[in-house]
C-alpha positions as CSV (number, residue, x, y, z in Angstrom):
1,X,85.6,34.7,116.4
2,X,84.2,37.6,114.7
3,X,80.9,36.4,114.3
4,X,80.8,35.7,118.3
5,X,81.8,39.8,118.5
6,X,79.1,40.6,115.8
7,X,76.4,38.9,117.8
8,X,77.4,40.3,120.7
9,X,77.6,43.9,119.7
10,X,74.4,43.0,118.1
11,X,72.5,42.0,121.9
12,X,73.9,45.3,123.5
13,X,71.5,48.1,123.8
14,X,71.8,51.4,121.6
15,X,72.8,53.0,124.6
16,X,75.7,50.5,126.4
17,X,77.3,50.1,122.4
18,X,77.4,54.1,122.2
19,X,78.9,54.6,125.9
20,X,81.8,51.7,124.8
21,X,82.0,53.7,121.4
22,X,82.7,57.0,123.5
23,X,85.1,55.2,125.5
24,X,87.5,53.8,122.9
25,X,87.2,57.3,121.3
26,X,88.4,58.9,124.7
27,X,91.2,56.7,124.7
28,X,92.3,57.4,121.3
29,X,92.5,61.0,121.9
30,X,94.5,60.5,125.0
31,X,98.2,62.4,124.1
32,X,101.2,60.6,124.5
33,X,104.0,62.4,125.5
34,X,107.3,61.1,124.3
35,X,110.4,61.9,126.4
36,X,112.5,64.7,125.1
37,X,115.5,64.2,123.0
38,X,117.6,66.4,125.2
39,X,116.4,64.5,128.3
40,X,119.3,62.6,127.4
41,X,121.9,65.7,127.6
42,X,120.8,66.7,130.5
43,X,124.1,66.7,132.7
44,X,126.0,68.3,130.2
45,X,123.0,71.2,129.4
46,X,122.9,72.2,132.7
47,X,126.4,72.6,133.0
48,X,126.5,74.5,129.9
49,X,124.2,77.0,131.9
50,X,125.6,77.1,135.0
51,X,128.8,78.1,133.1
52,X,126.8,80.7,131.7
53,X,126.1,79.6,128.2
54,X,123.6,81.4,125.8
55,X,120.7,79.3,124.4
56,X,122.2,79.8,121.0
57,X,125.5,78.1,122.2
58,X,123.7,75.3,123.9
59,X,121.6,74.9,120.6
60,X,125.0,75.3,118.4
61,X,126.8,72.5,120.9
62,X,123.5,70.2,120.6
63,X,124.1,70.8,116.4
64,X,127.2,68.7,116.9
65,X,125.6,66.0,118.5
66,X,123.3,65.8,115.3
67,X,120.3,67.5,117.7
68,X,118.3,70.3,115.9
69,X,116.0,72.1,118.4
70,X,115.3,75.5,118.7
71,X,116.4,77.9,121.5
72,X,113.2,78.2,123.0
73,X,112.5,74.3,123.6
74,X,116.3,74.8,124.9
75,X,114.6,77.1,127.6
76,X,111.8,75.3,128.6
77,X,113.8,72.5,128.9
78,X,116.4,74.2,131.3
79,X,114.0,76.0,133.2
80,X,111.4,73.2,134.2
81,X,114.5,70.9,135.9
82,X,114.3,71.3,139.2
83,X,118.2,71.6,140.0
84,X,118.0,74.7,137.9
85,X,114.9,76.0,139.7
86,X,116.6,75.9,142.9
87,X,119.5,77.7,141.9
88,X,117.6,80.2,141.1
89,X,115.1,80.4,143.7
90,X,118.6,80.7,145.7
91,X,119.8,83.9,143.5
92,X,116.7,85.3,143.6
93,X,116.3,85.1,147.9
């Protein structure tokens, strides 16, 4: 089997073997974004906010559930879910 993908790599033009070169490359460097680990405290985060928690007692609570993030992944968490936004697009009208 791999002398059958030898021989054919081997009939390809320069050119067509380089563009399928470049596209495995452009694949590979694709990022994959993993879901956050607080994705799955999400109900209770936002709770903790509307109730007027600080980031630091949201990242002390999340210490207890054997989460270590820092405060500012805390707040770009909170503020890109959009049941937050709209409270606050509400306050701010």
């Amino acid at each position: 089997m791999s002398e059958t993908k030898a021989t054919s790599a081997a009939t390809r033009s320069p050119q067509t073997e380089l563009d399928h070169i470049r596209a495995k490359r452009r694949l590979s460097r694709r990022r994959i974004w993993r879901q956050s680990r607080l994705l799955q405290f999400r109900a209770e985060l936002v709770s903790l906010f509307e109730q007027g928690a600080s980031l630091a007692e949201m990242q002390l609570w999340l210490r207890t559930r054997h989460v270590r993030v820092h405060r500012s992944t805390i707040h770009r968490f909170i503020t890109r879910l959009p049941e937050v936004r709209s409270t606050q697009e509400a306050r701010d009208a």
